[in-house]
MARVEX-316792 format. One line per field, with one value per atom (N, C-alpha, C): residue in one letter; residue number from 1; x negated, y, z. Coordinates in nm, 4 decimals, m for minus. Example, Ala and Ser with C-alpha at 12.3 -4.5 7.8 and 13.67 -1.06 7.14 Angstrom:
// MARVEX-316792
residu <- [A,A,A,S,S,S];
num <- [1,1,1,2,2,2];
px <- [m1.3190,m1.2300,m1.3200,m1.2850,m1.3670,m1.2900];
py <- [m0.5690,m0.4500,m0.3300,m0.2250,m0.1060,0.0030];
pz <- [0.7800,0.7800,0.7800,0.7080,0.7140,0.7870];
END
This chain:
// MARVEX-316792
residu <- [X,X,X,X,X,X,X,X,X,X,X,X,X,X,X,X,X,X,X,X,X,X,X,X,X,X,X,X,X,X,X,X,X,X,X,X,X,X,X,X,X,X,X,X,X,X,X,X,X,X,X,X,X,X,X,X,X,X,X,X,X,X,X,X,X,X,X,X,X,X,X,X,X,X,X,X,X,X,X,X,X,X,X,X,X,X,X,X,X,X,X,X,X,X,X,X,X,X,X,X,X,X,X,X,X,X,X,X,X,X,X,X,X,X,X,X,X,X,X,X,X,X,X,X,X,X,X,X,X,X,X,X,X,X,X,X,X,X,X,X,X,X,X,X,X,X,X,X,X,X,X,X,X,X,X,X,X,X,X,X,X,X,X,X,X,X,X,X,X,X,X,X,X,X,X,X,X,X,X,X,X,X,X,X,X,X,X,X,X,X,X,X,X,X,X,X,X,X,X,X,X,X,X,X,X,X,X,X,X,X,X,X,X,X,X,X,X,X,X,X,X,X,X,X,X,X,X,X,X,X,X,X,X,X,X,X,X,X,X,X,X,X,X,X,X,X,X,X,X,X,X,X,X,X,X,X,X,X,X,X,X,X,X,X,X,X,X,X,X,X,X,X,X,X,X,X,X,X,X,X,X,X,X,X,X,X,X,X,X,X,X,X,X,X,X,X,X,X,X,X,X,X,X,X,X,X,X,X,X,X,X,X,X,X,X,X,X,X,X,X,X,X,X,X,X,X,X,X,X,X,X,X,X,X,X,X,X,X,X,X,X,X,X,X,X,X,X,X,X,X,X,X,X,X,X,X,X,X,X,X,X,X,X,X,X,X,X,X,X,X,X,X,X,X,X,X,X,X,X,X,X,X,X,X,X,X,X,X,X,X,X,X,X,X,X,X,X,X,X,X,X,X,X,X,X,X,X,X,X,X,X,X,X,X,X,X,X,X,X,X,X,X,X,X,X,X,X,X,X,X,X,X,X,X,X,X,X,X,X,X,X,X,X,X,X,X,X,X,X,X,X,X,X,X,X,X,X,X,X,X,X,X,X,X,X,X,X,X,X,X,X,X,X,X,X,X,X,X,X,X,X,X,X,X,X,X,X,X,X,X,X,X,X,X,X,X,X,X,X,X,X,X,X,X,X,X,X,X,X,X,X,X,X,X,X,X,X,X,X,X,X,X,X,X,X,X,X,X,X,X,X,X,X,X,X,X,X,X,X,X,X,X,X,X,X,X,X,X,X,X,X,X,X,X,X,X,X,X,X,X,X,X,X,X,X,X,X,X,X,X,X,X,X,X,X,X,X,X,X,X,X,X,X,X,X,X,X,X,X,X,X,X,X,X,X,X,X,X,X,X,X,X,X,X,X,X,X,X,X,X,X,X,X,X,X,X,X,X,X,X,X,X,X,X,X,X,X,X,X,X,X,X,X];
num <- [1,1,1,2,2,2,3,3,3,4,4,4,5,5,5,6,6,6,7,7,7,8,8,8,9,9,9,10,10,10,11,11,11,12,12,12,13,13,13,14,14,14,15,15,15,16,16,16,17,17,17,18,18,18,19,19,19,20,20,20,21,21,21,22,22,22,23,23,23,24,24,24,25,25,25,26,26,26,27,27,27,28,28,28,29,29,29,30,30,30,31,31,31,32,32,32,33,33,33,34,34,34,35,35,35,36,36,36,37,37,37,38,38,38,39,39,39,40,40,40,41,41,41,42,42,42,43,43,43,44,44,44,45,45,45,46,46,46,47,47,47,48,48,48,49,49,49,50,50,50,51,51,51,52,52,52,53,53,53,54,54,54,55,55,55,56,56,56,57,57,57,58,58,58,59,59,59,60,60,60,61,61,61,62,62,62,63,63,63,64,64,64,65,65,65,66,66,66,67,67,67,68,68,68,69,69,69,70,70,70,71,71,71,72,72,72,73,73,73,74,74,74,75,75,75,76,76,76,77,77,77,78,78,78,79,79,79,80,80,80,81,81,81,82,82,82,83,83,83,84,84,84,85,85,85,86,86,86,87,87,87,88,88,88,89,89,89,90,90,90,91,91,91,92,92,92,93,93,93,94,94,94,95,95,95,96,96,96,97,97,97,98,98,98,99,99,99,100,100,100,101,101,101,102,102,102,103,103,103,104,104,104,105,105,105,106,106,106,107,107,107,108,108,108,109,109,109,110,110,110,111,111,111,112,112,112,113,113,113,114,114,114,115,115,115,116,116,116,117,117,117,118,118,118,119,119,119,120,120,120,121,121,121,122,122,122,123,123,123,124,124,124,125,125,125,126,126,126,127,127,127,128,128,128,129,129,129,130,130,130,131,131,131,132,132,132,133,133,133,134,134,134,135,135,135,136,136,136,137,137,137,138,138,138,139,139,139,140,140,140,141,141,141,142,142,142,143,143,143,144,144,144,145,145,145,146,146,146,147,147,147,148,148,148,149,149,149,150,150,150,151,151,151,152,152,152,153,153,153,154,154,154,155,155,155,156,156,156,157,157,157,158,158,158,159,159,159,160,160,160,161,161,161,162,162,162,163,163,163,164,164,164,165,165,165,166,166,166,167,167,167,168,168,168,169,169,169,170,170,170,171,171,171,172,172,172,173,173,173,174,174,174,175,175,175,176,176,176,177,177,177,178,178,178,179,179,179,180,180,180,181,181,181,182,182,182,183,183,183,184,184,184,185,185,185,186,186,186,187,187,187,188,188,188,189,189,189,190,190,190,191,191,191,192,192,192,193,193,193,194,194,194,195,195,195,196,196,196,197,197,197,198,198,198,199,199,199,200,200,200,201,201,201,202,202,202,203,203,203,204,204,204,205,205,205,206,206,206,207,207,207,208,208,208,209,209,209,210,210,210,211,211,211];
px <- [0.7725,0.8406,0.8634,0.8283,0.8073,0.8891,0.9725,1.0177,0.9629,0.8459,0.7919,0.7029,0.5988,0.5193,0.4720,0.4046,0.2858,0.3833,0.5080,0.6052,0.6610,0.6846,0.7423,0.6559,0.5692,0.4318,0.5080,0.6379,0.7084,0.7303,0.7730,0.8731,0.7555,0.7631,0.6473,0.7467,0.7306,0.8345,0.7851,0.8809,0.9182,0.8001,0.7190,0.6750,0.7161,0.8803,0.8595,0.8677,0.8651,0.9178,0.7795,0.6692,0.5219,0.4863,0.4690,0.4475,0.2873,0.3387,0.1614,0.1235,0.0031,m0.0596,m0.0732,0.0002,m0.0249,m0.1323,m0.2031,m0.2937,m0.3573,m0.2675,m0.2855,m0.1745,m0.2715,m0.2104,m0.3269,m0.2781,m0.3370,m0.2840,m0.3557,m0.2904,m0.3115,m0.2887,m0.3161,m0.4840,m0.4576,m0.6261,m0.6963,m0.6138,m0.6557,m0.7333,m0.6872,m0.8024,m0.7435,m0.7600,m0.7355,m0.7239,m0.6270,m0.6526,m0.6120,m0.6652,m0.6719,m0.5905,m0.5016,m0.4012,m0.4074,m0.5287,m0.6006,m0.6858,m0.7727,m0.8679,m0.7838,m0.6972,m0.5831,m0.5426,m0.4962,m0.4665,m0.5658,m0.6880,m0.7727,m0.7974,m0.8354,m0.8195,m0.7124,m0.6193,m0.4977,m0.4999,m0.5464,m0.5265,m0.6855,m0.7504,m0.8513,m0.8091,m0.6701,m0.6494,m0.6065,m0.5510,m0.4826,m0.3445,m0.2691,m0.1355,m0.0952,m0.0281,0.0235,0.1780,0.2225,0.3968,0.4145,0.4549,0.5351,0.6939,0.6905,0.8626,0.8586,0.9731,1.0078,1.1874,1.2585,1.3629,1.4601,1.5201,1.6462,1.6507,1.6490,1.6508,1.7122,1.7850,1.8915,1.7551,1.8007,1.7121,1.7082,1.7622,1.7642,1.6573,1.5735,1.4741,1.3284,1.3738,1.2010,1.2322,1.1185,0.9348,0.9367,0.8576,0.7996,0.6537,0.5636,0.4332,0.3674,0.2546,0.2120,0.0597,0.0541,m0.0316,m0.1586,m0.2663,m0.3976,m0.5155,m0.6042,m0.7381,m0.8316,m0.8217,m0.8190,m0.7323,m0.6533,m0.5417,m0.4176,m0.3568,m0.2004,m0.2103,m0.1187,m0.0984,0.0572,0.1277,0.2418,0.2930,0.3592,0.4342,0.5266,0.5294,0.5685,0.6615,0.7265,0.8130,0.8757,1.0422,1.1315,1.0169,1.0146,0.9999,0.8483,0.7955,0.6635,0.7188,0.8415,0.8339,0.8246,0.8146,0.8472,0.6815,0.5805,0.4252,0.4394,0.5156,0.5560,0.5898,0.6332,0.6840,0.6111,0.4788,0.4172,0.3155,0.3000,0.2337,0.1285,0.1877,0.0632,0.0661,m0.0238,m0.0896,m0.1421,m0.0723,m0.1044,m0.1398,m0.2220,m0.2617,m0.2153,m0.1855,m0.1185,m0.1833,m0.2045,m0.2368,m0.1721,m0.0866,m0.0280,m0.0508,m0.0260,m0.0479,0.1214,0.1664,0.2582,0.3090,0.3952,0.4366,0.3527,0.3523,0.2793,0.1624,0.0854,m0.0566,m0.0875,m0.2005,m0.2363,m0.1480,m0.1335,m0.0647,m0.1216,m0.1220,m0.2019,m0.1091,m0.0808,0.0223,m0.0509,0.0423,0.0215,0.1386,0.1792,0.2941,0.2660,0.3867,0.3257,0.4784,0.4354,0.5731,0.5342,0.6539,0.6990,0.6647,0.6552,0.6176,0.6987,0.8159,0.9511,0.8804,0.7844,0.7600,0.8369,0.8993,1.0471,0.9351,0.9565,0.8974,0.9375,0.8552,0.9136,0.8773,0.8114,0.7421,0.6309,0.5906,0.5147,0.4301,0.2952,0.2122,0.1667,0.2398,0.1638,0.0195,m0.0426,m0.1498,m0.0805,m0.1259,m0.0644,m0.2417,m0.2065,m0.3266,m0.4182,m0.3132,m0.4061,m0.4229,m0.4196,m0.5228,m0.6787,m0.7339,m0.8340,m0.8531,m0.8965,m0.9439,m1.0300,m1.1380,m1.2349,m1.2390,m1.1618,m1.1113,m0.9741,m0.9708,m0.8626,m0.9105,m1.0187,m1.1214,m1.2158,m1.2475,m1.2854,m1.2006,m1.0746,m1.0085,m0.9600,m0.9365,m0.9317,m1.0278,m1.1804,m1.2762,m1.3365,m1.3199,m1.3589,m1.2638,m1.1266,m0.9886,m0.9530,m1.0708,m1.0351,m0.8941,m0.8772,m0.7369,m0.7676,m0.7230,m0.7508,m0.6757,m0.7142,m0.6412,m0.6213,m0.4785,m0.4552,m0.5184,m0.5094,m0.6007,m0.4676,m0.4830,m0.3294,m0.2298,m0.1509,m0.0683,m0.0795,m0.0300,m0.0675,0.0640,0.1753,0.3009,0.3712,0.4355,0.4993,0.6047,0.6706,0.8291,0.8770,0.8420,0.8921,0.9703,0.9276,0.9882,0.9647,0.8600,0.8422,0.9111,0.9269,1.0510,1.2007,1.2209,1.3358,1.3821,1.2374,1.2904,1.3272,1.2111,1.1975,1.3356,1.4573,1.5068,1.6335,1.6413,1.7504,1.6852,1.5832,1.5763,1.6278,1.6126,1.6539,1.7466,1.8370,1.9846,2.0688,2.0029,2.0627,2.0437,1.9145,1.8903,2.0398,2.0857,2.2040,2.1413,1.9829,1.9337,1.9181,1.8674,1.8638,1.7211,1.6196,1.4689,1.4363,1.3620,1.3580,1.1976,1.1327,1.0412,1.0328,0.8702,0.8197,0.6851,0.6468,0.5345,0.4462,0.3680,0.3181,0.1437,0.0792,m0.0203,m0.0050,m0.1036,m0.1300,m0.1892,m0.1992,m0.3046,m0.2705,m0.3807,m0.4053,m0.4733,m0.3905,m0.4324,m0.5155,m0.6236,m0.6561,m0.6905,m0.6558,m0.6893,m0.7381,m0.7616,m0.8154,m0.7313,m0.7683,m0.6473,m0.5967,m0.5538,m0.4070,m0.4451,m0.3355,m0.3567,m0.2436,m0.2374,m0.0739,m0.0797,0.0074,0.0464,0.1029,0.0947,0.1978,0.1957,0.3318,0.3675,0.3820,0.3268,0.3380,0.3744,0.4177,0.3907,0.3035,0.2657,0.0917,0.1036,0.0238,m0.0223,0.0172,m0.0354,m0.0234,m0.0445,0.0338,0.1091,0.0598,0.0213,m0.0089,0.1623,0.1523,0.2758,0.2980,0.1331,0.1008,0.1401,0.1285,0.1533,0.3155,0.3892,0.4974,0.6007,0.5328,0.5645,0.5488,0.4705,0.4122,0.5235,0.5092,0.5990,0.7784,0.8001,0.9564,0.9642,0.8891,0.8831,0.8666,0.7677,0.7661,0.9520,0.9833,1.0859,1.2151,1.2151,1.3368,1.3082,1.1909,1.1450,1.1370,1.1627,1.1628,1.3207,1.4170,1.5586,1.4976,1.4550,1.4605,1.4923,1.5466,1.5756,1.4500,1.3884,1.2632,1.3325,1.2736,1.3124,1.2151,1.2410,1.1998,1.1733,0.9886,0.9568,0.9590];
py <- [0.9176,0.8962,1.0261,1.1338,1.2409,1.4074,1.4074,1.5052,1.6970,1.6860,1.7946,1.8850,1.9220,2.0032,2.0472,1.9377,1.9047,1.9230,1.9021,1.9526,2.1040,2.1611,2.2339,2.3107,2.4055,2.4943,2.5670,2.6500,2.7600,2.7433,2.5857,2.5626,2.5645,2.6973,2.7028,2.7431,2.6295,2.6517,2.7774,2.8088,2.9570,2.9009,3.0226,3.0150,2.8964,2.8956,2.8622,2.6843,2.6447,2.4956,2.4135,2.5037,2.4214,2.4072,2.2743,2.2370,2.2472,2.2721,2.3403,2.1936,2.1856,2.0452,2.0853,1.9732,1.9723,1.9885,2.0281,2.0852,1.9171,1.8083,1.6905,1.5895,1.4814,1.3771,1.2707,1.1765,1.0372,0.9392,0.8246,0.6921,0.5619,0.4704,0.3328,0.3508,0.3073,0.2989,0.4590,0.5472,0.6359,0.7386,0.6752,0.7451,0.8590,0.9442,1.1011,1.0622,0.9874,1.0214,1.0912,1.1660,1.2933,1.2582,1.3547,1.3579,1.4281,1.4904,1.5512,1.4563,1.3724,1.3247,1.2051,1.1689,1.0551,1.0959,1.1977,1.2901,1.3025,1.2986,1.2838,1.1398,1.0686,0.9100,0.8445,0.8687,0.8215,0.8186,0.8963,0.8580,0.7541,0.7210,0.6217,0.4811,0.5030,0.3611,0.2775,0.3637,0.2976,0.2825,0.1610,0.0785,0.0129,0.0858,0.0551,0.0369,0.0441,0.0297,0.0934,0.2407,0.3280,0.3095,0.3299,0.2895,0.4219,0.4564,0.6276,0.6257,0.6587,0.6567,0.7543,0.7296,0.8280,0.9487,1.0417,1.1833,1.2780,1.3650,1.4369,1.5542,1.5450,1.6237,1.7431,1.8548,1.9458,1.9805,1.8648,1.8732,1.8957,1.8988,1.9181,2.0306,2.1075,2.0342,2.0575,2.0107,2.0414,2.0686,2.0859,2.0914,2.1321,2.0961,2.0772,2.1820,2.2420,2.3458,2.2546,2.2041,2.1230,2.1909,2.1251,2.2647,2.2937,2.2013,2.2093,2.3180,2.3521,2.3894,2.3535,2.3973,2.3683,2.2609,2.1519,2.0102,2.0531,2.0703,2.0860,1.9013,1.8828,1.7261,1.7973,1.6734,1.6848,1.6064,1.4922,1.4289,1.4482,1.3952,1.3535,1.2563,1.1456,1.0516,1.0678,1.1710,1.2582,1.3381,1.3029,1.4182,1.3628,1.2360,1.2303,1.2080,1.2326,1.2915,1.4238,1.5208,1.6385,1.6711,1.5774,1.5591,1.4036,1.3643,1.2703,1.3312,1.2835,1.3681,1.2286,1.0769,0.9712,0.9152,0.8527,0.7147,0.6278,0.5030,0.3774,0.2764,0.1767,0.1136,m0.0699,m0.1614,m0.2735,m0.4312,m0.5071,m0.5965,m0.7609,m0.8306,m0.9504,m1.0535,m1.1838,m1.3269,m1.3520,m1.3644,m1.3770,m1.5191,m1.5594,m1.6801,m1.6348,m1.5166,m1.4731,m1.3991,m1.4687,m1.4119,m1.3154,m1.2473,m1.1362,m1.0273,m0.9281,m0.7729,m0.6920,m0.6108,m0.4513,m0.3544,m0.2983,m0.1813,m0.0407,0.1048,0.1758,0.2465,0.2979,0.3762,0.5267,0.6078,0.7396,0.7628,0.8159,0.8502,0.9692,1.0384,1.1454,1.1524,1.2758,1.3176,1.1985,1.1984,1.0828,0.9169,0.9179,0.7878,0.6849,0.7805,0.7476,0.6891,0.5840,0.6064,0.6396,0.7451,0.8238,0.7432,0.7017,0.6154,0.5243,0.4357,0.3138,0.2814,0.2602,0.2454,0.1336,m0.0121,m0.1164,m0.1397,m0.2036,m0.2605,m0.3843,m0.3264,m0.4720,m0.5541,m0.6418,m0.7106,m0.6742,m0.5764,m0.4455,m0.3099,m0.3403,m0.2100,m0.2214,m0.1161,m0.1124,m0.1423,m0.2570,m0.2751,m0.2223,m0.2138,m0.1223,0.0318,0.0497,0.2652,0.2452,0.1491,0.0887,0.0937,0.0273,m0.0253,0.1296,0.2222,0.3358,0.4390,0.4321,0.5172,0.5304,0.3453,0.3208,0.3406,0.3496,0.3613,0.5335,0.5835,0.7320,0.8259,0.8025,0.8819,0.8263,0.7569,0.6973,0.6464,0.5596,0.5010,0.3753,0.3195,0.1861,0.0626,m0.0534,m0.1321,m0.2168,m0.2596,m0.3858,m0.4845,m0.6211,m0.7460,m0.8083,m0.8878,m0.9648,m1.0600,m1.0698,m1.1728,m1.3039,m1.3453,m1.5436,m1.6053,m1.4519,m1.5176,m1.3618,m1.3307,m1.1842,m1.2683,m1.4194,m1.4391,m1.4758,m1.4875,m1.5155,m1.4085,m1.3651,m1.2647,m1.1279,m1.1044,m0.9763,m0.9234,m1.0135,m0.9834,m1.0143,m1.0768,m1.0495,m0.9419,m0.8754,m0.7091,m0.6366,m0.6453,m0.5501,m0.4954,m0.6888,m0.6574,m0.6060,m0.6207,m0.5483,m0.3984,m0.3782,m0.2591,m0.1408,m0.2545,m0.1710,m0.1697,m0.2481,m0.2858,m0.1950,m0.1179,m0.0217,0.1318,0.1297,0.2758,0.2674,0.4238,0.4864,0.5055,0.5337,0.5300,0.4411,0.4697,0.3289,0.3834,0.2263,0.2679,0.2292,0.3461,0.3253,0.2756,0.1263,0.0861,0.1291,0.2223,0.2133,0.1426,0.1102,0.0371,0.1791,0.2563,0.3921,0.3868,0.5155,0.5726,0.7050,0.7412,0.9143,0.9627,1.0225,1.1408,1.2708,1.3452,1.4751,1.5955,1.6641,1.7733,1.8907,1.9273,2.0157,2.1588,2.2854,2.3713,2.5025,2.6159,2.6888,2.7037,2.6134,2.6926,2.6121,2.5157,2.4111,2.2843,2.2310,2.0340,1.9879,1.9262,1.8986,1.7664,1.7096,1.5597,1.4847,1.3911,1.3381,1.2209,1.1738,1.0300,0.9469,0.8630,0.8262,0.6677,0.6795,0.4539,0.4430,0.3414,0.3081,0.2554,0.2662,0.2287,0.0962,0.0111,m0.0960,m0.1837,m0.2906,m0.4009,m0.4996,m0.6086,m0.6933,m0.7967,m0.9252,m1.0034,m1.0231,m1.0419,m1.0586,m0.9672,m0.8751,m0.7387,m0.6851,m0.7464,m0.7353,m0.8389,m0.9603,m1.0298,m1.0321,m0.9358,m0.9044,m0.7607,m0.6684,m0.5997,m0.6131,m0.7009,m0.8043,m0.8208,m0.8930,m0.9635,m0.8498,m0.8082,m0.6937,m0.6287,m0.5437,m0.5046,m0.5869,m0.6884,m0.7849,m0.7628,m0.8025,m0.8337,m0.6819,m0.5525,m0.4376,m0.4221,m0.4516,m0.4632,m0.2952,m0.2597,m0.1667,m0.2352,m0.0636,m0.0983,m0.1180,m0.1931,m0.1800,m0.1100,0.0426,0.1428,0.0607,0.1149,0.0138,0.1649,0.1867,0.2984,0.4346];
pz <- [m2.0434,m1.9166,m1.8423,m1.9071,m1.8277,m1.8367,m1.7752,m1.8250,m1.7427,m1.7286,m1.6270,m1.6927,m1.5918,m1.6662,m1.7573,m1.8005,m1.9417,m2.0557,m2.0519,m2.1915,m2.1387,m2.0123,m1.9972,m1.8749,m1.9238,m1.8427,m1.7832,m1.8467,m1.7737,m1.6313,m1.6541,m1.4765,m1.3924,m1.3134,m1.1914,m1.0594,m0.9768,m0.8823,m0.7697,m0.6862,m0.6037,m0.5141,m0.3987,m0.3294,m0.2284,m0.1586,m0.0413,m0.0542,m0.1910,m0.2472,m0.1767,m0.1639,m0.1396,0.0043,m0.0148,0.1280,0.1562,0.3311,0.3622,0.4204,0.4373,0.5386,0.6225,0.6857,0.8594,0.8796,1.0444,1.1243,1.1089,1.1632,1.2277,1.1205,1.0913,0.9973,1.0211,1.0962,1.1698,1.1084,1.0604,0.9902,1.0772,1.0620,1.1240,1.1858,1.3283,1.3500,1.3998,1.3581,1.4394,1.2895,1.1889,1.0427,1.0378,0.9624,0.9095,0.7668,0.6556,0.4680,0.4498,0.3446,0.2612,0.1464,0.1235,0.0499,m0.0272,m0.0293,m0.1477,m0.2269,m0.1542,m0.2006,m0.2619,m0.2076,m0.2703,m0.4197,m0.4389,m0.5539,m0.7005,m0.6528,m0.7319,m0.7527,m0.6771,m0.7032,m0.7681,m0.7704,m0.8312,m0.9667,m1.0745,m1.2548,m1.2756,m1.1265,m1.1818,m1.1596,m1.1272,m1.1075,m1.2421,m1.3096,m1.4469,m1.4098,m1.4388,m1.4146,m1.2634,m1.2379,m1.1076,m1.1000,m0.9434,m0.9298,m0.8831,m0.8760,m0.7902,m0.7898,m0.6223,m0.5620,m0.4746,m0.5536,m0.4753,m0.4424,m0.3486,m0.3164,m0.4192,m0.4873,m0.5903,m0.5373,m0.6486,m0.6126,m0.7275,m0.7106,m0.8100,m0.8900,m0.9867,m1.0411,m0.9706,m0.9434,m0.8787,m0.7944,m0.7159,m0.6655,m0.7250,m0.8136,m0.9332,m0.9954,m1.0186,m0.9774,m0.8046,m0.7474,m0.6267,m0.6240,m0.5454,m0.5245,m0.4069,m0.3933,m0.2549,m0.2145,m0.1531,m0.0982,m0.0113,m0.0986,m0.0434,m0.0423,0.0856,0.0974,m0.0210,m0.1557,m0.2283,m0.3540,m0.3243,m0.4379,m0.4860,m0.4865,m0.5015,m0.6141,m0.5931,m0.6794,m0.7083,m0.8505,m0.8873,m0.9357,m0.9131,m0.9281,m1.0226,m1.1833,m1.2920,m1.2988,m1.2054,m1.2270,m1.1038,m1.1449,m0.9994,m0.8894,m0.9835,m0.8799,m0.7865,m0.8546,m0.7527,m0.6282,m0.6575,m0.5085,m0.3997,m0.3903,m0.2476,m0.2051,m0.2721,m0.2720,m0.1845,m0.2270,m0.1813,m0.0044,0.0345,0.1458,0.2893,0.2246,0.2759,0.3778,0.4909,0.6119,0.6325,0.6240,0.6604,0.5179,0.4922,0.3936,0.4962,0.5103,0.5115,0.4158,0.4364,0.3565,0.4124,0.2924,0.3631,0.2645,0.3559,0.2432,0.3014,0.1680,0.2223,0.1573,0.2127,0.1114,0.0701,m0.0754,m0.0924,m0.2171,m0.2223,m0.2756,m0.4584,m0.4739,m0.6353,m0.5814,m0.4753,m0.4755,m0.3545,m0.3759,m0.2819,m0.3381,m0.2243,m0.2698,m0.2103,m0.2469,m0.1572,m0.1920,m0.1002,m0.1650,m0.0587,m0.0776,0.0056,0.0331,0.1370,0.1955,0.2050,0.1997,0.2148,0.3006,0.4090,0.4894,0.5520,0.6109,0.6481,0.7900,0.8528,0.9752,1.1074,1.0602,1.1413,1.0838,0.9746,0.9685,0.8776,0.8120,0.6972,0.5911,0.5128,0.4031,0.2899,0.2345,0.1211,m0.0440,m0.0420,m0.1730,m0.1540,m0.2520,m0.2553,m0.3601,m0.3287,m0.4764,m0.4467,m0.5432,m0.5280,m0.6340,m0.5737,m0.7324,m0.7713,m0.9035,m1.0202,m1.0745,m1.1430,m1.1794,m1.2888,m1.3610,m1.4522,m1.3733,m1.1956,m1.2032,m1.1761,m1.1616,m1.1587,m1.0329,m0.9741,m0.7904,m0.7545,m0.8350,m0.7682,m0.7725,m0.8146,m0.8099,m0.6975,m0.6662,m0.5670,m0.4009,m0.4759,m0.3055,m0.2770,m0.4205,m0.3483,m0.3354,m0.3590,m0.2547,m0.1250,m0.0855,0.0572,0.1237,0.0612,0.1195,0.1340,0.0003,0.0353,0.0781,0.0684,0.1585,0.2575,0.3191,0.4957,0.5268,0.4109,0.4371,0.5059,0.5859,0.6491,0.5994,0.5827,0.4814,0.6331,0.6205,0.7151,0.6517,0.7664,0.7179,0.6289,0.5358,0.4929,0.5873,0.5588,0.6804,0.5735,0.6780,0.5889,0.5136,0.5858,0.4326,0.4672,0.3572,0.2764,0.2941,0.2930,0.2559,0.3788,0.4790,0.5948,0.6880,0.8098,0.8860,0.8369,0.7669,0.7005,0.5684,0.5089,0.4067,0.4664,0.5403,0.6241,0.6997,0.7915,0.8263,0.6983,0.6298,0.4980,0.4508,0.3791,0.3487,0.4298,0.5595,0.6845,0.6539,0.7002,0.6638,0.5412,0.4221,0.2975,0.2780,0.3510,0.3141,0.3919,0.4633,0.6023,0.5094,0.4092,0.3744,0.3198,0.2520,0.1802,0.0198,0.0213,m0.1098,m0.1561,m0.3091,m0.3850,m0.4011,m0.4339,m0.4145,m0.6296,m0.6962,m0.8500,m0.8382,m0.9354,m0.9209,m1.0480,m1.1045,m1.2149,m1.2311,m1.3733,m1.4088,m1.4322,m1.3795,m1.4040,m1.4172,m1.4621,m1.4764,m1.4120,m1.3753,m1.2999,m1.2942,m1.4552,m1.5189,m1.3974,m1.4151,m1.3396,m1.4296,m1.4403,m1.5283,m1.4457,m1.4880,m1.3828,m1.4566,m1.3799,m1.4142,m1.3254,m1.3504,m1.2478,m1.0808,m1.0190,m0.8779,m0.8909,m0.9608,m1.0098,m1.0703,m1.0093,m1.0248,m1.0428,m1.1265,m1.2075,m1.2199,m1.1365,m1.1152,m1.1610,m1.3248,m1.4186,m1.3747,m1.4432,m1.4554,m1.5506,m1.6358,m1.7204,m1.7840,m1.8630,m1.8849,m1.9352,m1.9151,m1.9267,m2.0777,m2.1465,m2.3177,m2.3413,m2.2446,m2.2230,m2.1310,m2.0789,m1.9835,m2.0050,m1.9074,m1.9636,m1.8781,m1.9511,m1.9259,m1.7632,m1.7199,m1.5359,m1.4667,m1.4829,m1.5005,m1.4498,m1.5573,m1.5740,m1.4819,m1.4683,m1.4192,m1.2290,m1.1876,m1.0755,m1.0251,m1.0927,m1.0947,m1.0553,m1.1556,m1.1372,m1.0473,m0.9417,m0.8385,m0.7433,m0.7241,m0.6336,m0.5754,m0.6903,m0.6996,m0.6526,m0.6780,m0.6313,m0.4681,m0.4618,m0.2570,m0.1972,m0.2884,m0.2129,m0.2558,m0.2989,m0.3249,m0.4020,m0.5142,m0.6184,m0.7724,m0.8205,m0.9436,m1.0249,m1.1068,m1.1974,m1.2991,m1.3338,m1.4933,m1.5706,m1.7067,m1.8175,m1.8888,m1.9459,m2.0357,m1.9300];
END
């Protein structure tokens, strides 16, 4: 799935491509998550759904300057990681079950991309990242198909982008000084999985990529 780093070491993007962290980055509730510590949590989840808004290749690689060490993003659809100032965390009752997803938006509050859990991820490398990157989880609402998928979809229907849903994994390569952020398709899917995914994607009006 990947056309970045890990095949191609050369591409090391220019100084000014890396974004610094803000002084101040506040989430729901008043929390502080770490978008570092998010970074590392992320390849323990396994199989997930990332929803990232279309982006011309031209924009890759990007990478991000953390008190940790610079994180280089190996794919397009990582960038909009690159450019995330909050993590929110969200949880709903929906006609196919519970959902938990997370938001990562921009200083203006734009959202730039979306990591839902699917039923092959791991919940509990789930529940300790909301818990050790001080992300705050909303309580669930008692229906996802009512007025909230009705803003949702006014809302999406107003963006100019088109939003790409993948079925992903997010290995982290690490090396001295450096943290390299892949994207991958997962080994294997299960049908729930797949079927959770589908759905997702229809109710966020994205394309689901396939591989």
């Amino acid at each position: 799935m990947s056309d970045g780093y890990f095949e191609h070491a050369e591409a090391i993007l220019p100084v000014e491509d890396v974004c610094a962290e803000p002084p101040s980055m506040r989430d729901v509730g008043g929390t502080a998550p770490c978008i570092d510590c998010i970074t590392d949590a992320l390849p323990k989840l396994g199989s997930a759904l990332w929803l990232s808004r279309s982006q011309p290749d031209g924009v890759f690689p990007r990478a991000r300057l953390l008190p940790r060490g610079v994180v280089l993003l190996d794919h397009p659809a990582l960038n909009a990681f690159a450019h995330a100032r909050s993590v929110h965390a969200f949880g709903a009752l929906t006609s196919h079950g519970p959902r938990e997803w997370l938001e990562f938006r921009e200083t203006n509050k734009r959202v730039v991309a979306k990591l839902f859990l699917l039923p092959d991820t791991d919940v509990y490398a789930w529940d300790r990242m909301l818990d050790g990157c001080r992300v705050e989880s909303l309580q669930p609402a008692r229906d996802c198909g009512g007025a909230y998928a009705v803003l949702m979809r006014a809302a999406l229907s107003r963006s100019r982008e088109s939003w790409h849903a993948r079925i992903v994994r997010l290995p982290l390569l690490r090396l001295i000084g450096l943290r390299v952020l892949g994207l991958r398709a997962p080994d294997r899917i299960s049908a729930l999985s797949h079927e959770a995914a589908a759905a997702i994607a229809r109710e966020e009006r994205a394309v689901l990529l396939q591989g």
